[in-house]
Structures are given as C-alpha cells and as structure tokens.
C-alpha beads as a LAMMPS data file, in Angstrom:
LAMMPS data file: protein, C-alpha beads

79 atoms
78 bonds

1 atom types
1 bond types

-500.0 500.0 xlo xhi
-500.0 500.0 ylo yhi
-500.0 500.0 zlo zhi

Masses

1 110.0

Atoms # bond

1 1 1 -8.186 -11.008 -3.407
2 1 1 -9.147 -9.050 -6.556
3 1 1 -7.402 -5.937 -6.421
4 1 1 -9.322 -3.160 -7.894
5 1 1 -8.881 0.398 -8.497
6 1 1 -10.622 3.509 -8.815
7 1 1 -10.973 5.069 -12.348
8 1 1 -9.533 8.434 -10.820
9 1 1 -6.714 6.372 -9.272
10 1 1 -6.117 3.795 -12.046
11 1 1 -6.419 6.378 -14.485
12 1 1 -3.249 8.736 -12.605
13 1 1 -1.088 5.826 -12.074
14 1 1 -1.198 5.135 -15.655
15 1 1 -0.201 8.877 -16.275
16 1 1 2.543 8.109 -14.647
17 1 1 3.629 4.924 -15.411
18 1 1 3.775 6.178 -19.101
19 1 1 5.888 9.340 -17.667
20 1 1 8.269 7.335 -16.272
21 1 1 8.507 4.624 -19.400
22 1 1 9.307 7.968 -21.338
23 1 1 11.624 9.567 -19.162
24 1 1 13.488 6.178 -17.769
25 1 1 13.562 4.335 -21.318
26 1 1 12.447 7.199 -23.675
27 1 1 9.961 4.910 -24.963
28 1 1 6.771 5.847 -25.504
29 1 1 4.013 3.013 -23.779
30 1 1 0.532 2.997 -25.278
31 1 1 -2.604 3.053 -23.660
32 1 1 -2.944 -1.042 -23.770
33 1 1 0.724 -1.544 -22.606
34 1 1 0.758 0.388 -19.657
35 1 1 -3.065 -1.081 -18.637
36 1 1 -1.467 -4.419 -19.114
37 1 1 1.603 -3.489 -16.898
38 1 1 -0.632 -1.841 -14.238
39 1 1 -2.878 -5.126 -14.199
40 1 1 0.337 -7.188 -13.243
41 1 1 1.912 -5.202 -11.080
42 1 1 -1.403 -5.068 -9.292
43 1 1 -1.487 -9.325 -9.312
44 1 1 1.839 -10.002 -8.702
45 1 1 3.477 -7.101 -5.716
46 1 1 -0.628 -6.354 -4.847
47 1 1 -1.213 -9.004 -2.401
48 1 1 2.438 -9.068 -0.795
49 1 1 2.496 -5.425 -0.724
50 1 1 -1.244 -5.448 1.034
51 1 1 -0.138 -8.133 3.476
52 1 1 2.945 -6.524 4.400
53 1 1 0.911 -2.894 5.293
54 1 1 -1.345 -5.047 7.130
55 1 1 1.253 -6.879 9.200
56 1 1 2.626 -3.683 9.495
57 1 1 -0.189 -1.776 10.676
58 1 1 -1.528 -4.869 13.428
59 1 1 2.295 -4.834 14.602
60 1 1 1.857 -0.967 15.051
61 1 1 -1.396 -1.034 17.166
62 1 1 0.100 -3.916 19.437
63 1 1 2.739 -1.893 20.406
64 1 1 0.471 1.255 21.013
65 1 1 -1.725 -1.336 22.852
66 1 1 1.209 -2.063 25.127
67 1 1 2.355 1.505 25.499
68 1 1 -1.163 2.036 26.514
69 1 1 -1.246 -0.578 29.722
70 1 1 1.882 1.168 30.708
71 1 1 0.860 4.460 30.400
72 1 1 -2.538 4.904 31.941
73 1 1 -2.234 2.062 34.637
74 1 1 -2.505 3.510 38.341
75 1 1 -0.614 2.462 41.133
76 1 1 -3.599 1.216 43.754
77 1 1 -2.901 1.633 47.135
78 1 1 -3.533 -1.053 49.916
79 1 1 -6.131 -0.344 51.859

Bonds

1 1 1 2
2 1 2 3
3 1 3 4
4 1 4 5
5 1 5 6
6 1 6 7
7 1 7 8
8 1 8 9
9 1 9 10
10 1 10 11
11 1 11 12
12 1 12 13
13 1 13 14
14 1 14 15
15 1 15 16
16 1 16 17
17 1 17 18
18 1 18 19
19 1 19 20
20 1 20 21
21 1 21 22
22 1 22 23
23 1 23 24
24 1 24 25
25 1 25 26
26 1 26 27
27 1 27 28
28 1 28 29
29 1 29 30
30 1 30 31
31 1 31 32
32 1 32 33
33 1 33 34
34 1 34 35
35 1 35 36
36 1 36 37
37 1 37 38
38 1 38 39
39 1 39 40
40 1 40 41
41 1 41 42
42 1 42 43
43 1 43 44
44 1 44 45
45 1 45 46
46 1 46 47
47 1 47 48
48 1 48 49
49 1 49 50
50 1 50 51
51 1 51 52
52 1 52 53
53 1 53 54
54 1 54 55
55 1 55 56
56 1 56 57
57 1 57 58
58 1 58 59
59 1 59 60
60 1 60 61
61 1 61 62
62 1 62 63
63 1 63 64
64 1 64 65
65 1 65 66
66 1 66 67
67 1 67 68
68 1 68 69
69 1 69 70
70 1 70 71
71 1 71 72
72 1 72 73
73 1 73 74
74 1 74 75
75 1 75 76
76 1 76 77
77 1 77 78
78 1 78 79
C-alpha cells in the first residue's frame, strides 16, 4: 500500500516535524530532510500502524456486534 498524504496534511506534519527537530535537538532540518524523514516514517511505521487501527477498529465492532445480540434480543414466550 502506497501511503499518501494530503498537501494540507503533509505540509503540517512537516511544520512540525521541523519544530520538534529544533526544539528536541536544536537543529535546524531543511525542507529536503524533513520530506525525506516524513517519506520513511510513512514506509516503514505506515503499514503496521494502519494494520494495527484496522485490527483495532474490526475488534471494536465485534464486540459492539456482540453487545448488540445481548442487548436487543427478546425473551419469546411459548405459546
């Protein structure tokens, strides 16, 4: 999977990668450095990260799914 961001989004995280470089090193990253950082933390924790949050989420919904045969099952009478 290709991950791919949004100019707006690529744009802030790079903001802030730099902010952090400069207040967590008090070095200074240029534009090309902190692209090429962003590109491999986006190819190397991307796809683990994404799979985790999906595993995540699917575990999530099971359990609501479960909840949700307890919840709204009726007790049926014998006729």
């Amino acid at each position: 999977m290709d991950m791919k961001l949004s100019e707006e989004r690529s744009a802030l995280i790079l903001g802030e990668l730099k902010a952090f470089f400069l207040e967590a090193f008090d070095e200074e990253l240029s534009d090309y450095r902190a692209e090429r950082l962003l590109e491999f933390f986006l190819t190397s924790l991307g796809p683990p990260v994404y799979n985790q949050a999906v595993q995540d989420a699917r575990a999530f919904m099971l359990d609501k799914l479960e909840d949700l045969a307890v919840e709204c099952y009726q007790t049926e009478k014998d006729v």
